[in-house]
DRENPA-450465 format. One record per residue: chain; x, y, z of N, C-alpha, C, O in turn; residue number from 0. Coordinates in steps of 0.1 Angstrom, whole numbers, plus 5000, padded with zeros to 4 digits. Example, Ala and Ser with C-alpha at 12.3 -4.5 7.8 and 13.67 -1.06 7.14 Angstrom:
2
   c    n_u    n_v    n_w   ca_u   ca_v   ca_w    c_u    c_v    c_w    o_u    o_v    o_w     k
   A   5132   4943   5078   5123   4955   5078   5132   4967   5078   5142   4967   5085     0
   A   5128   4978   5071   5137   4989   5071   5129   5000   5079   5134   5011   5080     1
REM end
This chain:
176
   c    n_u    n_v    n_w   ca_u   ca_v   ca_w    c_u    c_v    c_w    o_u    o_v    o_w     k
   A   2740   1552   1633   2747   1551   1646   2761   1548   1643   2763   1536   1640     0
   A   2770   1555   1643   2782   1558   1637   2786   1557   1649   2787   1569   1653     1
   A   2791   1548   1659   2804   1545   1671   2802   1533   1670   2791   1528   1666     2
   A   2813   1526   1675   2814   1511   1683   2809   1510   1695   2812   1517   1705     3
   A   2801   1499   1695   2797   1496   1710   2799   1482   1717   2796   1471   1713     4
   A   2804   1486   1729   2811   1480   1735   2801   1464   1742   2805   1453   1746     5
   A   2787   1472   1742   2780   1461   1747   2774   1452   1738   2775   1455   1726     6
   A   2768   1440   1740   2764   1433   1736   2756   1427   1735   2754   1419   1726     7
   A   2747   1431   1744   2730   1424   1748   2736   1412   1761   2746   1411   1767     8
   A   2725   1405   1761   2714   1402   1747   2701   1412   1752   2696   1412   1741     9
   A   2695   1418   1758   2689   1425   1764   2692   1441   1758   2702   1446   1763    10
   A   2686   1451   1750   2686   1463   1749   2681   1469   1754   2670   1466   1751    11
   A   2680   1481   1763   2673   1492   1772   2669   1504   1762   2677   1507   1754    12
   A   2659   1509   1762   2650   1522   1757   2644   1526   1763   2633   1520   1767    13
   A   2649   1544   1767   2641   1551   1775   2643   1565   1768   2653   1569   1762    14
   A   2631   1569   1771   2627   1587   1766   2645   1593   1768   2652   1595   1758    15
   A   2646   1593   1781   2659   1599   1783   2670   1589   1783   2676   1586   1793    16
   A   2671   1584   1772   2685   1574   1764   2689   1591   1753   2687   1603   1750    17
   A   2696   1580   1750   2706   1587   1740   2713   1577   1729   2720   1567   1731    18
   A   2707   1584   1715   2715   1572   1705   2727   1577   1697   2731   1574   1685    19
   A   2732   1586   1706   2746   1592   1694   2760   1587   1702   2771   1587   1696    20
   A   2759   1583   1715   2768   1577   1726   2768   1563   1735   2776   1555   1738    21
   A   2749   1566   1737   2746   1554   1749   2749   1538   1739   2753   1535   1728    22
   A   2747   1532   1749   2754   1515   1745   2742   1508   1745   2744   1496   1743    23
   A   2729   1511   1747   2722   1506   1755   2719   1493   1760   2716   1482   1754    24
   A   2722   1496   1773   2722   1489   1784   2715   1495   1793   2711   1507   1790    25
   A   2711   1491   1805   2702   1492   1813   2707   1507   1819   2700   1517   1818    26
   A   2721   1507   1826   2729   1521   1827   2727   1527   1817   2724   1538   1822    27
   A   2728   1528   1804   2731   1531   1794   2723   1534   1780   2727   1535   1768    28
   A   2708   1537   1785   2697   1530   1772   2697   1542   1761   2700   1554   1762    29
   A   2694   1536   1752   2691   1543   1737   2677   1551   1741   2669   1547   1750    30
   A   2675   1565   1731   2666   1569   1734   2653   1560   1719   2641   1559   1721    31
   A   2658   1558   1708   2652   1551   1699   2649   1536   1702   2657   1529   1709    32
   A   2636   1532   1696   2632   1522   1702   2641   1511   1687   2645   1500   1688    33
   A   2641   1520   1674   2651   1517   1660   2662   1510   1665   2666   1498   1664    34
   A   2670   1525   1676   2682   1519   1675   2686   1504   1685   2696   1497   1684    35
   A   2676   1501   1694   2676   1489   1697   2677   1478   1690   2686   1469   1692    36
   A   2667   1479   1678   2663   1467   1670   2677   1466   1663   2682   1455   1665    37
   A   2684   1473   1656   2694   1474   1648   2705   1474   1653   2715   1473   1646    38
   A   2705   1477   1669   2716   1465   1675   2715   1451   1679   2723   1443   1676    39
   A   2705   1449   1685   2703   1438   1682   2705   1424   1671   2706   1424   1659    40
   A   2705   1414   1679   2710   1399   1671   2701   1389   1672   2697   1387   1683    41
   A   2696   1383   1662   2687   1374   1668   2688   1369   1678   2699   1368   1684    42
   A   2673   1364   1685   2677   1357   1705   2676   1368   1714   2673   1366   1726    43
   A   2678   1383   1708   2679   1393   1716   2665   1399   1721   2655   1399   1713    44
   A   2665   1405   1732   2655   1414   1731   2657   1427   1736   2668   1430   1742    45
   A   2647   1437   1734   2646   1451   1732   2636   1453   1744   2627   1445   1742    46
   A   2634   1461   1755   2626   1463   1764   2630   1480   1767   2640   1485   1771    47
   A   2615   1486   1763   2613   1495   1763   2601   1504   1775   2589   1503   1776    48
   A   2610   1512   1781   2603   1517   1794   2590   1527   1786   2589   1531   1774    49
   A   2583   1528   1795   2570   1538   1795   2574   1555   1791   2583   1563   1796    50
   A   2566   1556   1783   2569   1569   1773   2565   1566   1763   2562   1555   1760    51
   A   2565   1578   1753   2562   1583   1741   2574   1581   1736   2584   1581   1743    52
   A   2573   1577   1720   2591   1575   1709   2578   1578   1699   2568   1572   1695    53
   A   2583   1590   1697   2577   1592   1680   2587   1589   1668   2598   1594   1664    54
   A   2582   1583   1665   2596   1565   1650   2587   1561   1646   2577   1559   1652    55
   A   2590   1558   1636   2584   1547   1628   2595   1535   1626   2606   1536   1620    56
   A   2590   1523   1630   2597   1506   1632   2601   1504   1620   2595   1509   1611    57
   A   2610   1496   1619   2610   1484   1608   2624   1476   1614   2633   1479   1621    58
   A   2621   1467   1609   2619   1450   1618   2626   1445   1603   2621   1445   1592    59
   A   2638   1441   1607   2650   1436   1595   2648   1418   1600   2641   1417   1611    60
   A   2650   1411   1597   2651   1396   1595   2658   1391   1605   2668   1384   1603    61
   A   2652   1394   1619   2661   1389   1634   2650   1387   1640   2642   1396   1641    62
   A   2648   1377   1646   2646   1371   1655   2640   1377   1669   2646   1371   1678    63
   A   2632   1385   1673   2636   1395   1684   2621   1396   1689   2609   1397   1685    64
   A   2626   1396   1701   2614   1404   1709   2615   1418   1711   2626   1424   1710    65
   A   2603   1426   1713   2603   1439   1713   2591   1441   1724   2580   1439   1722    66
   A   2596   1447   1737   2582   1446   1744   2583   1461   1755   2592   1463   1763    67
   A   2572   1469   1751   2567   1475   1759   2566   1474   1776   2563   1463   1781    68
   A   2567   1487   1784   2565   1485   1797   2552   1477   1803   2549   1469   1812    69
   A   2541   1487   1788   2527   1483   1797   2526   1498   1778   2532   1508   1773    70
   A   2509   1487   1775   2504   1489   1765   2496   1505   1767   2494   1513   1758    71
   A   2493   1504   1778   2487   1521   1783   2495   1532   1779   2493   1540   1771    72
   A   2507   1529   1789   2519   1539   1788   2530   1541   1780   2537   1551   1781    73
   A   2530   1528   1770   2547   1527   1761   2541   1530   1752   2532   1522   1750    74
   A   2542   1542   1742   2533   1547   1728   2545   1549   1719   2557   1553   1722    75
   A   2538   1545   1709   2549   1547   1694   2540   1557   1686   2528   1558   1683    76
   A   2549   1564   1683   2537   1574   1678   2547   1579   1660   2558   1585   1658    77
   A   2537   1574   1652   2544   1575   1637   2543   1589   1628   2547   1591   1617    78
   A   2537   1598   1638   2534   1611   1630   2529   1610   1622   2526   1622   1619    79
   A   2524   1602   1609   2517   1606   1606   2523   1604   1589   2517   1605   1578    80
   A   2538   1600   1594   2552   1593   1584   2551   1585   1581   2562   1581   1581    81
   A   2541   1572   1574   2546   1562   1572   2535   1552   1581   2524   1555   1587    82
   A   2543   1537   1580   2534   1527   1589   2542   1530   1604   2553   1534   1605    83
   A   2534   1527   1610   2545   1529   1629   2548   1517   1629   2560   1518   1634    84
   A   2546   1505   1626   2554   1496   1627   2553   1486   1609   2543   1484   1601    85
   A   2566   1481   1609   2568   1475   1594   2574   1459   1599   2584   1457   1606    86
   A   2568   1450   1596   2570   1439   1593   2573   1437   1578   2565   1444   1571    87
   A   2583   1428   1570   2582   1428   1560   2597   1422   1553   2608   1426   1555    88
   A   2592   1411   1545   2606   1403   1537   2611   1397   1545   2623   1402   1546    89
   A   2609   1387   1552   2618   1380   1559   2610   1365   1562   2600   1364   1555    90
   A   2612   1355   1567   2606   1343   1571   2606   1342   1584   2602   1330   1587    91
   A   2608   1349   1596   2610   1348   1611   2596   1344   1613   2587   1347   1605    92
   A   2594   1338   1624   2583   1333   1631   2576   1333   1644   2565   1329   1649    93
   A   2591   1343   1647   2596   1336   1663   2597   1351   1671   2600   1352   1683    94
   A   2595   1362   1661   2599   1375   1666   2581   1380   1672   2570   1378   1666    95
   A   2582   1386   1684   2575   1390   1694   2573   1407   1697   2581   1413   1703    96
   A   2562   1412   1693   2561   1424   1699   2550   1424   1705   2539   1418   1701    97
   A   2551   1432   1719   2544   1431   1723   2542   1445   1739   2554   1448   1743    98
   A   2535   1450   1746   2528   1460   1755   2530   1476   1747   2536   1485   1752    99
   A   2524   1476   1736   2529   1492   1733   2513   1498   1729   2504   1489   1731   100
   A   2509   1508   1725   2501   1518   1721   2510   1523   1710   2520   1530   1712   101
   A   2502   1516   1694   2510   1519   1681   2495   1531   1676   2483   1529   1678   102
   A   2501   1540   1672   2493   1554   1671   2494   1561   1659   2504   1556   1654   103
   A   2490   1570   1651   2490   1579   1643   2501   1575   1630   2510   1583   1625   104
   A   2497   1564   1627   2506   1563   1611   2496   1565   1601   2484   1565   1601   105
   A   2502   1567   1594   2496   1572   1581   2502   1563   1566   2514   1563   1565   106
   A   2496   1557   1558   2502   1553   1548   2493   1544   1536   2482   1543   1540   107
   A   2496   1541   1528   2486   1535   1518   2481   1525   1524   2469   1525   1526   108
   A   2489   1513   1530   2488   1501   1534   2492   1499   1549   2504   1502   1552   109
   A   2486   1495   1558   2491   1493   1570   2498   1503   1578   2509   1504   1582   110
   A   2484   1513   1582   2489   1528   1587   2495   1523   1601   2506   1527   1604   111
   A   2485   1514   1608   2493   1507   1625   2504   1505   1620   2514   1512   1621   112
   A   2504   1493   1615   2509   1480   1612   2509   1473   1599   2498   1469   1595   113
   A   2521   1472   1592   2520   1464   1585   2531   1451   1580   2543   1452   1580   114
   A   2526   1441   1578   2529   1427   1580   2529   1420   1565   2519   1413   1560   115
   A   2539   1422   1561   2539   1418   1546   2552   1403   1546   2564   1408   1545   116
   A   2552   1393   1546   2556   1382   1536   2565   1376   1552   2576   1372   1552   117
   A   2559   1377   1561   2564   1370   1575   2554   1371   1586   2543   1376   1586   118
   A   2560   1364   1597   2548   1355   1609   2548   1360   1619   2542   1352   1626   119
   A   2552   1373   1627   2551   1379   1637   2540   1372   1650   2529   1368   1646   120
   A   2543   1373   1662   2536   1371   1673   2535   1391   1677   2543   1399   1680   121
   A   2518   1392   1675   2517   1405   1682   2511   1403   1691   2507   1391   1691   122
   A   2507   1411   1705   2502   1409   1715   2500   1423   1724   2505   1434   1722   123
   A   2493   1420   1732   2488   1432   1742   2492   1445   1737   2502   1452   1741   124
   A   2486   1447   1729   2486   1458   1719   2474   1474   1719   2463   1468   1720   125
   A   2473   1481   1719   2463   1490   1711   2468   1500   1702   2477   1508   1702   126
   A   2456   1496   1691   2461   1501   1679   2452   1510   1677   2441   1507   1682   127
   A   2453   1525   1669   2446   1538   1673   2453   1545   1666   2465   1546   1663   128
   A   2439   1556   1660   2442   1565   1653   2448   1564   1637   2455   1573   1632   129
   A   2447   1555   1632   2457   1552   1620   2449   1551   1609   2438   1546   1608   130
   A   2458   1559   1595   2446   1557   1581   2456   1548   1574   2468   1546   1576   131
   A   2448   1541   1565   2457   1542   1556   2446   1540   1539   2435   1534   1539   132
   A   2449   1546   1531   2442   1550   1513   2440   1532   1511   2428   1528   1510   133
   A   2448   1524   1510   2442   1513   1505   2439   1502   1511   2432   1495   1504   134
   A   2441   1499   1522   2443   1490   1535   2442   1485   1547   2453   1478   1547   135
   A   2441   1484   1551   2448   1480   1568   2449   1496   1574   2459   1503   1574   136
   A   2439   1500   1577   2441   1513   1584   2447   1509   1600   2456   1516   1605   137
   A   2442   1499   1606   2447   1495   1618   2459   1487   1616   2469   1490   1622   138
   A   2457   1476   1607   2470   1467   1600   2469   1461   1588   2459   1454   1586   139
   A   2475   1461   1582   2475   1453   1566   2483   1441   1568   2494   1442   1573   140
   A   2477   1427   1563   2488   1414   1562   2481   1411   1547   2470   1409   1541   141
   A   2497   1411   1547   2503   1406   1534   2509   1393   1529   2519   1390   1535   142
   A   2506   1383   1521   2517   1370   1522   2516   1369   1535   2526   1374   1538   143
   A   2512   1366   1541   2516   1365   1560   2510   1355   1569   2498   1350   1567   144
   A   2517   1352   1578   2504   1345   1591   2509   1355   1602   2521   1358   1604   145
   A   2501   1359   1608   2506   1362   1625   2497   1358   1638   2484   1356   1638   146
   A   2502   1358   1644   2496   1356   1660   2489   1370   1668   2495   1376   1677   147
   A   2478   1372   1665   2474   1385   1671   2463   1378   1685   2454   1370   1686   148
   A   2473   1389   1700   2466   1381   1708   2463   1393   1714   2469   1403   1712   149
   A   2450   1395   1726   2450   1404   1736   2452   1417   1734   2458   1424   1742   150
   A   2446   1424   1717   2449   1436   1715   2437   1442   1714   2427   1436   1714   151
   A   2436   1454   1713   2425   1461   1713   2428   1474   1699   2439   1479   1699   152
   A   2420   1477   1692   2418   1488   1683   2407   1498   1676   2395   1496   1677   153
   A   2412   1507   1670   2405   1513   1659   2408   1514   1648   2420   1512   1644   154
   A   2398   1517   1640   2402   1518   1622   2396   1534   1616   2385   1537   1616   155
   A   2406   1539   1612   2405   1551   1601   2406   1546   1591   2412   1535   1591   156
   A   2402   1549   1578   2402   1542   1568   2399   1557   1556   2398   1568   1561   157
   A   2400   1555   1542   2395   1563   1535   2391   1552   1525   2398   1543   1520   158
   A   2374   1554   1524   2372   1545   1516   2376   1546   1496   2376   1557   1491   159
   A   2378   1535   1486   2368   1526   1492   2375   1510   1499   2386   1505   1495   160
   A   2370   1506   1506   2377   1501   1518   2380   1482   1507   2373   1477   1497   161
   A   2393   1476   1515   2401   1466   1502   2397   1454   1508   2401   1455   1520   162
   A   2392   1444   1505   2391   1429   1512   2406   1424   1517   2408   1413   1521   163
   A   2420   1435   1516   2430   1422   1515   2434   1436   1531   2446   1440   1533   164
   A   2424   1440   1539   2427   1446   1551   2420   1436   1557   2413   1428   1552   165
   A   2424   1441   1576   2428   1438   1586   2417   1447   1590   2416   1457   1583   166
   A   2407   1445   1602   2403   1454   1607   2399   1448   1616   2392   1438   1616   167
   A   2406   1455   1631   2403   1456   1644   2392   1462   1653   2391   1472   1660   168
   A   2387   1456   1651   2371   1460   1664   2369   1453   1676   2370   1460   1686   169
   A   2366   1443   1679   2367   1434   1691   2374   1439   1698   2385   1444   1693   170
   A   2370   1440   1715   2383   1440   1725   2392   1435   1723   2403   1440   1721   171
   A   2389   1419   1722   2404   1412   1727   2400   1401   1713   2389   1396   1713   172
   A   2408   1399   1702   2406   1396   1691   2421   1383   1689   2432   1387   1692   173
   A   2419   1371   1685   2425   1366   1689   2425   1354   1675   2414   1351   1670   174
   A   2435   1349   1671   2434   1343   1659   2446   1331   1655   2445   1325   1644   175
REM end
């Protein structure tokens, strides 16, 4: 993201029809990447992302942040198939929040949903779907970790043979 931006939060806007080579995101103004939110953002901040599809794959640098979907039906992240769709990872935050999305089609050794390595995330109102991963956490892998998993629902792809140090989502509403 190569311009200066004039805004400042604390609040980031993400919608299908944003734009990340100009917009500021702001509510006038939102990013079409759910990334380029996070990576403007400051700790304290949050990221609020309208209903739609963002095919990205996340990662989540050492801030503080909420990240919250319109509504877990309709806000999908979809990882193609590149990687984990969402990366927790190296940091000590405790306090960072994601939550209303449909995380979908990642692919990766470890933590094809989700993966949660060496920090404490709060997840929530989540469904996790469609996701493999070769050694792990086909739905999510935690690593070094504690997190808050509340009010989510999932499935697991997996390629066996399957690792005790995975995550596997089955229960409706799974809560820990």
């Amino acid at each position: 993201y190569p311009y200066l931006n004039s805004y400042i939060g604390p609040t980031w806007y993400i919608s299908e029809n944003g734009n990340d080579t100009t917009a500021t995101g702001s509510s006038s103004d939102p990013f079409r990447s759910i990334q380029a939110g996070i990576n403007f953002s400051s700790s304290g901040d949050s990221v609020t992302v309208a209903a739609g599809t963002y095919v990205e794959n996340l990662y989540f640098p050492g801030k503080n942040i909420d990240v919250i979907g319109a509504d877990r039906e309709t806000t999908i992240i979809d990882g193609d198939s590149s990687g984990s769709v969402v990366t927790f990872s190296s940091w000590y935050s405790s306090t960072t929040v994601f939550s209303g999305f449909t995380v979908q089609n990642g692919n990766n050794n470890d933590g094809g949903g989700i993966l949660v390595d060496g920090t404490s995330p709060t997840l929530n109102n989540l469904i996790i779907k469609n996701n493999t991963a070769v050694n792990s956490g086909g739905g999510i892998a935690i690593k070094n970790s504690d997190l808050l998993l509340t009010n989510s629902v999932g499935a697991l792809k997996q390629v066996p043979p399957y690792n005790t140090r995975s995550f596997f989502l089955f229960s409706p509403f799974f809560q820990t």
